[in-house]
N, C-alpha and C positions, 0 to 999 in steps of 0.2 A: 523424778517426781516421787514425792514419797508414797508410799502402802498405808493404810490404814491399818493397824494393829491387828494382831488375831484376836479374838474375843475369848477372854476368859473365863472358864468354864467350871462347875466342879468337877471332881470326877466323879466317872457314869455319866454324863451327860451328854448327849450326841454333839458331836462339831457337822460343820458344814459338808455338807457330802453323806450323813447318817453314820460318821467313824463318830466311834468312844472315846474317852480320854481313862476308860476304866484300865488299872494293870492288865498287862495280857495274859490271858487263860489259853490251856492247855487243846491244841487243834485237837477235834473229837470229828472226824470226816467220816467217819461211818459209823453209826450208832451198834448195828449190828455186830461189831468187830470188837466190841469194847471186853468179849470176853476172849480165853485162850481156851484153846481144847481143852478138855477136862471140864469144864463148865466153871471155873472159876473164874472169876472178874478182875479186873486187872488189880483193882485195891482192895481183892482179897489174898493176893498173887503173894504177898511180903509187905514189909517194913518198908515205907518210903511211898507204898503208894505212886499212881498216875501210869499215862498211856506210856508203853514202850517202842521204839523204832520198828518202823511197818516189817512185818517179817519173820519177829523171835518173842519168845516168851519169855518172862524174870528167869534168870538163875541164881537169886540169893541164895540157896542152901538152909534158907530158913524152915521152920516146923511146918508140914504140909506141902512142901515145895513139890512140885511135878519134877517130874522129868524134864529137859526142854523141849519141847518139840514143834518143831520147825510150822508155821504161822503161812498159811495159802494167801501168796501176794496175789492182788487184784491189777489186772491192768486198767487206769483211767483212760476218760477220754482226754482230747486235748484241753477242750474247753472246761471241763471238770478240772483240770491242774489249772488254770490261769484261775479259776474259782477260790481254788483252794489257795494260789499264792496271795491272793486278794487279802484273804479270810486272815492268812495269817501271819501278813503284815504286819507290822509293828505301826500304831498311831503315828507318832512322831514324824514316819518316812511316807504315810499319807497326804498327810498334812505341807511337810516339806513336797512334795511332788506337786499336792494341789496349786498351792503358792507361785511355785515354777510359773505355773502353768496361767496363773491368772499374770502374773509378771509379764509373759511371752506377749497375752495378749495385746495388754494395755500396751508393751512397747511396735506393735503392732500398728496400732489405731493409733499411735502416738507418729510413727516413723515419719507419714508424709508430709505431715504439717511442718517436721522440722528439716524434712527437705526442701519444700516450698517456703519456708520463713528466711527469705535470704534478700539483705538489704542491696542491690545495685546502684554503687556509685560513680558518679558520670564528676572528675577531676574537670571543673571548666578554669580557663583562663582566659585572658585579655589575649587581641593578636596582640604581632610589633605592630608597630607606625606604621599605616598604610597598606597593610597587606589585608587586612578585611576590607576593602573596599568593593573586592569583587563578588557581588551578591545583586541579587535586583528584588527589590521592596515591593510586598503584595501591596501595598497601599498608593500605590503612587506612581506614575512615569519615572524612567532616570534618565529620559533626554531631554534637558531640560527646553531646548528647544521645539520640542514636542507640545507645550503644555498649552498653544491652541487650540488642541484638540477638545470638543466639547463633553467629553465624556465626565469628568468632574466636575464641571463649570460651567455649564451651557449657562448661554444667555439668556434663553426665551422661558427661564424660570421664573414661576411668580414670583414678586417679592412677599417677602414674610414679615412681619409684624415688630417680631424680637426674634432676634438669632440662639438668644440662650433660652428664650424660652420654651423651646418646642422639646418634646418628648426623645426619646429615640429610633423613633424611626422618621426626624425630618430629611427632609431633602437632600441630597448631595453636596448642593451649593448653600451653607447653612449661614451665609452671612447676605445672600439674594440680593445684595447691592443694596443694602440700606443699614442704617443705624437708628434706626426710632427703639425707643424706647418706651415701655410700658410695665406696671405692675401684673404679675402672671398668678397662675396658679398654684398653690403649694406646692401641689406634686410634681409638676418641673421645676422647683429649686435647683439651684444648683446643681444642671445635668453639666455645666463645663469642665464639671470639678470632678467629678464620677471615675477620672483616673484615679485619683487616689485611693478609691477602696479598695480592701486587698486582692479582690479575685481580679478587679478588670488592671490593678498596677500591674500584677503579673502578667499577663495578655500583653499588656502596652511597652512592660520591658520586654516582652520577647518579640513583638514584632517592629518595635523601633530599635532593636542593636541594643539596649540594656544587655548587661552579661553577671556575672557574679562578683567581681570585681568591682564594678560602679556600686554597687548595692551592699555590699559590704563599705564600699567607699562611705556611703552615706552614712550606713548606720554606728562606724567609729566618729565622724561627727557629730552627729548629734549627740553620741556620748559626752564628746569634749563639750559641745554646750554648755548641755545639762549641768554638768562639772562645776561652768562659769556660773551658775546664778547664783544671785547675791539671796541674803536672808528675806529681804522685802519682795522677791519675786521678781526683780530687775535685773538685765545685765548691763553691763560698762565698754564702753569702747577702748577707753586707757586699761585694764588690768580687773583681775588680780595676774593675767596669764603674762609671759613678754611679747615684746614687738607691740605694744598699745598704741593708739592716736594718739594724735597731739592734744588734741581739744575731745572734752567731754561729752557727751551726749546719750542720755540714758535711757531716753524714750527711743529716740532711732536705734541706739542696739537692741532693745527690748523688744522693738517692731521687727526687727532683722531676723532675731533669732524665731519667733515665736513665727515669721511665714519659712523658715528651716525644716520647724518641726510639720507645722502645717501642711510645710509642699508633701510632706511622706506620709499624710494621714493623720496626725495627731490632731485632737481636739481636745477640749477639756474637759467631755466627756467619756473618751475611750481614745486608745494605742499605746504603746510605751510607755511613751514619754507625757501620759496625761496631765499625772501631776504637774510637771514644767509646764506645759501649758494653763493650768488653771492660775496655777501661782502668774504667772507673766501677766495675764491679762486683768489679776485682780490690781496687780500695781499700776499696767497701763490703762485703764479707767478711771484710776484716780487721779490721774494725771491731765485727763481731757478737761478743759473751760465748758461753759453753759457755749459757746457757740460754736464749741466741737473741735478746737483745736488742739492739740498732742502737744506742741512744740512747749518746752521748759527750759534749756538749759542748750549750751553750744555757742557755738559762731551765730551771728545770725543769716550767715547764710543759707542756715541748717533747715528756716524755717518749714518751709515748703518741703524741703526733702523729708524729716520726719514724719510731716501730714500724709504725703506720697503714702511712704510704707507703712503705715498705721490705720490707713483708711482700705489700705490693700490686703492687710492682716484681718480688722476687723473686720470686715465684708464677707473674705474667705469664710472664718470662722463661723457669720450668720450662718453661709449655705448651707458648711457643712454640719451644723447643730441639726440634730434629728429630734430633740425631745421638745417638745413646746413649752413648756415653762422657761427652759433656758434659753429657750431663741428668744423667745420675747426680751428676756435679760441685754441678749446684745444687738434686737433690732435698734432701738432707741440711742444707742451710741452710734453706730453705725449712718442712722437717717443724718445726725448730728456733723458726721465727718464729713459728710458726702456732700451737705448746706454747706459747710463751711468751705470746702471747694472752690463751689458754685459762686458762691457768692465773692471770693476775691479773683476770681479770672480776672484777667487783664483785658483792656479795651480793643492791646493786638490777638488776643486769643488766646494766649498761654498764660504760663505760673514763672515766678523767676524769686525772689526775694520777701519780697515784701508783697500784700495783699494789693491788688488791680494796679501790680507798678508794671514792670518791664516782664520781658518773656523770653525765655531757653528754652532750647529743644532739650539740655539736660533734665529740669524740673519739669516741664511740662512732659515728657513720657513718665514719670512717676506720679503724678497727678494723674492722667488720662488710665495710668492701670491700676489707679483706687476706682474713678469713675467705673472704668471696665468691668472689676469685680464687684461692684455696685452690682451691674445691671445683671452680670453672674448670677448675685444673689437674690434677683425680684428689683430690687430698689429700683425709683423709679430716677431718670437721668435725662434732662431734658434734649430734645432734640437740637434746640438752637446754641446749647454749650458744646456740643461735639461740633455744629456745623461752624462754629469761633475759633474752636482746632485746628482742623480741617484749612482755615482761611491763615492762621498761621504757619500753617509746615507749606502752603502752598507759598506763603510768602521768602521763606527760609530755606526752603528746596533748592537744588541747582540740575545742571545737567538734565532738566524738564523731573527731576523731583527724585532724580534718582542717587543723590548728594545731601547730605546736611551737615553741615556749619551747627558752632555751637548757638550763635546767633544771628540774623539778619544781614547777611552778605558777608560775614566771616569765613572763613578754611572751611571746607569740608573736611571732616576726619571717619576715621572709621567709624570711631564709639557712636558718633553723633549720628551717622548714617543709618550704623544699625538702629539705634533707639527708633531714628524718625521711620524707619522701614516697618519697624513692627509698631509703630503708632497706623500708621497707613494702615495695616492688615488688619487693625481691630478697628477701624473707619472706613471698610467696607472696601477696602482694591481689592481686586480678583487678585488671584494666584499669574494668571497668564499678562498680567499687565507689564506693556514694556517698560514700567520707567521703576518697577519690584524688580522685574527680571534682570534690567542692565545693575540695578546694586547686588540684587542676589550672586551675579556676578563679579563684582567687583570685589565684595569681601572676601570669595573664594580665592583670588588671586595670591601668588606665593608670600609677597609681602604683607598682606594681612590674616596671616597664618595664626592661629592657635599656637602659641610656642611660650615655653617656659625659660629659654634660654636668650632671648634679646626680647625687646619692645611686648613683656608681660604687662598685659591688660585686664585682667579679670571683670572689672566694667564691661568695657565691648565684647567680650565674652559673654557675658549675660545675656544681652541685649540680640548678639548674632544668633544663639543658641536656639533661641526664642523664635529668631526669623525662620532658620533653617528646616527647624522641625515643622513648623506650620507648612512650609515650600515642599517640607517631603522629596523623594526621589532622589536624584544626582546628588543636588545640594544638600541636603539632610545626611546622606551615606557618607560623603566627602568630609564634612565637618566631625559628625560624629566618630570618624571611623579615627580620626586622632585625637578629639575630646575623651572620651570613654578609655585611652589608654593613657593619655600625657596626663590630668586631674587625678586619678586614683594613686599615680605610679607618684608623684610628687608631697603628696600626702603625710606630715609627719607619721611614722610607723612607731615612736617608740620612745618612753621619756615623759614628763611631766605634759607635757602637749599634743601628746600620741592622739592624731586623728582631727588635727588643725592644719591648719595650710599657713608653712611659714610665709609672712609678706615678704621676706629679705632672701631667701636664698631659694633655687638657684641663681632666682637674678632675684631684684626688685621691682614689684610689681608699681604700677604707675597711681596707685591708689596707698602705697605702702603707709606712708607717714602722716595722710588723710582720716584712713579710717582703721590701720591697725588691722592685727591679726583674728578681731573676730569680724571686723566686715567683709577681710579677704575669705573668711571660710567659711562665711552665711554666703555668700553671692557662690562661690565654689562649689558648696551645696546645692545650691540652686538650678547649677547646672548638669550636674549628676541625678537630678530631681526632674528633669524636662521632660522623659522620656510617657510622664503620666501628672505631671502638676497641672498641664493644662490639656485636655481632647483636643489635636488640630484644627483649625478652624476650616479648610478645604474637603473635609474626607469625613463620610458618617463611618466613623468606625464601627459601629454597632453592625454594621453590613460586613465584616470580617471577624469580629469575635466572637459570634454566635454560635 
């Protein structure tokens, strides 16, 4: 650190400390002594004048000169000598000493701080495959056969009103066996979503197995996003990147990307990637009809599936708007998507193609998790469209419902399973219900593995993801413990694409040439994202992160 300059002085004028900056003058320590025997003065003594060495008198030989004679030495005290070296000091070697000395200080009062200023860093990495699994989760059982037990779950809890509406400190069992729906209070907006702020995401990666890895994972994607958008605020499913879809669809990547950003906190009024988001959603509002529809452009089988994720995006986005002028901006779209839903169900209960035609268990979990973040958001959703649901996964169900087909007495598969599993869980089944538990367990099974090397699914990836974290425990650690390493580690690292998930290599995914490399790496996203996109639906977490 540097000194502040000496101050510059004239001379004669005192410095700091009462030293001179005058030339130095001749030590005069004893006034008395100024003369030599004989009574003459020293600068009457000869030519040249001033005091002579303590002890002798001049011997110039000049006119008047004495004799010499020899000069009675006085003995000082001690402390009169450090006086007199004081005295006559040279300024310069004052000054210089002083300086020292204020130097010494400061680096004094300086030392600790720069012993204490010392950065510790903690090198975190991803385990292998498998090898974290051995940990047991503050939030939850890890025998999964345990999960009768009524400590999370009891049954003889009141039911509640709305599940997302309650504050944070509701109940344990925060879904009370019901799904009514109802318009709530401001200030419970959007408590589902409450993982994504920054303090409680940090909390929720660290107590669900997030590592630094995954989260880094995420935020080289969303870079690549960003990358992709186009000038109008839209992004494309075909390109500009490689490995595009077949077929076009601008609204469904634009919904994709934009619950990407959303899942990690972005809105379009604050986080990174704001601007991406504001731009995105000023293109997708232009795009919605007076009766709330998204869909433009695609297959038409698309139609449903865009609505899905665009009622799911927009709804997010209400909750998570804090400023009231701009909530108001995207209640009014949002009511708009949520009609338009409602009003084409189909007669058997679900969504499929076309408005009140046929019904999948594909389309209909993407419609039921716009509804879903509807009620997230306040929106109101009526009860007898969920209970239309409900009456088609029961019809669709197999193995007493712990199976689904993509349609009405078709194959059960995995993808469909899971989707229909986490439809159930946001339609009120307990966590301990046998016909959750026997799928919970079936996914887990070696053949429907997480693997990037045969039968890659990034679909039923999604969807399981989703199940597992809400199931918590066993099943949550099991899945996670080779999501959170096999997602991050497959990740392009580097290259025009650096931070996308190639569809095509190591293997090909079973969505590759459907929806292309930015659908494989929004839904990818999505899963590195679970860890705080959604608060469990089983567990008040507020009772552990306090």
């Amino acid at each position: 650190m540097a000194l502040p300059n000496s101050p510059k002085q004239a001379a004669g004028q005192p410095l700091v400390g009462g030293f001179s900056t005058s030339p130095p003058q001749p030590a005069r320590p004893f006034a008395d002594q100024d003369r030599v025997p004989g009574g003459a003065s020293s600068s009457e003594s000869g030519s040249g004048g001033g005091n002579l060495p303590f002890g002798f008198a001049r011997q110039d030989g000049g006119a008047g000169a004495a004799e010499a004679v020899p000069v009675e030495t006085v003995e000082l005290p001690e402390e009169d000598i450090q006086t007199l070296a004081l005295k006559n000091a040279p300024p310069w070697l004052i000054s210089a000493v002083f300086h020292m000395l204020v130097m010494i200080i400061l680096a004094l009062a300086l030392f600790p701080a720069l012993v204490n200023n010392q950065i510790d860093l903690e090198a975190v990495y991803a385990e292998q495959l498998g090898d974290q699994l051995e940990f047991d989760s503050p939030l939850a059982g890890t025998d999964l056969e345990a999960v009768e037990e009524p400590i999370i779950t009891p049954d003889d809890l009141q039911l509640v009103d709305d599940p997302f509406a309650a504050a944070p400190e509701l109940d344990v069992d925060v879904l009370g066996g019901t799904t009514a729906s109802h318009p709530v209070d401001a200030a419970a907006i959007g408590v589902a979503l409450n993982g994504r702020e920054p303090g409680m995401k940090k909390a929720l990666l660290a107590a669900y197995g997030g590592t630094a890895l995954t989260s880094k994972s995420v935020a080289d994607g969303l870079k690549w996003l960003a990358r992709q958008q186009q000038k109008d605020g839209s992004w494309s499913l075909v390109g500009p990147y490689a490995d595009g879809a077949v077929d076009e669809n601008r609204e469904a990547a634009t919904a994709m990307a934009l619950l990407a950003f959303q899942g990690d906190g972005n809105t379009a009024e604050r986080g990174e990637h704001q601007k991406n988001v504001e731009r995105g959603w000023y293109y997708l509002m232009r795009q919605q009809d007076a009766d709330g529809c998204f869909f433009r452009e695609g297959n038409f089988s698309h139609r449903f599936y865009t609505q899905g994720m665009a009622t799911i995006a927009v709804c997010e986005l209400y909750a998570m708007t804090k400023s009231e002028p701009l909530r108001a901006t995207y209640r009014e779209p949002a009511e708009r998507a949520v009609a338009y839903c409602l009003k084409s169900q189909s007669p058997v209960g679900g969504w499929k193609y076309t408005p009140n035609g046929q019904s999948d268990v594909s389309v209909t979990g993407w419609i039921l998790m716009g509804l879903q973040s509807a009620r997230m958001a306040g929106l109101e959703v009526p009860q007898a469209n969920l209970d239309k649901v409900s009456a088609f996964l029961d019809a669709a169900g197999q193995n007493g419902g712990s199976r689904y087909p993509y349609e009405i007495r078709g194959e059960p598969t995995r993808a469909m399973t899971a989707e229909g599993l986490l439809c159930r869980q946001f339609l009120g089944w307990k966590r301990n219900n046998p016909a959750l538990v026997d799928g919970v367990h079936w996914l887990l099974e070696p053949e429907n593995r997480l693997s990037f090397e045969d039968d890659r699914d990034v679909y039923y990836w999604y969807y399981a993801s989703q199940v597992m974290h809400h199931m918590e425990g066993e099943p949550w650690e099991k899945w996670n413990g080779v999501m959170r390493q096999a997602v991050p580690e497959n990740q392009v690292k580097e290259g025009r694409e650096a931070g996308s998930w190639d569809p095509m290599k190591p293997s090909e995914d079973e969505w590759a040439r459907h929806g292309g490399r930015l659908y494989v790496t929004c839904l990818s996203l999505y899963l590195l994202e679970v860890y705080y996109r959604h608060l469990p639906l089983y567990t008040n977490v507020y009772m552990y992160l306090q």
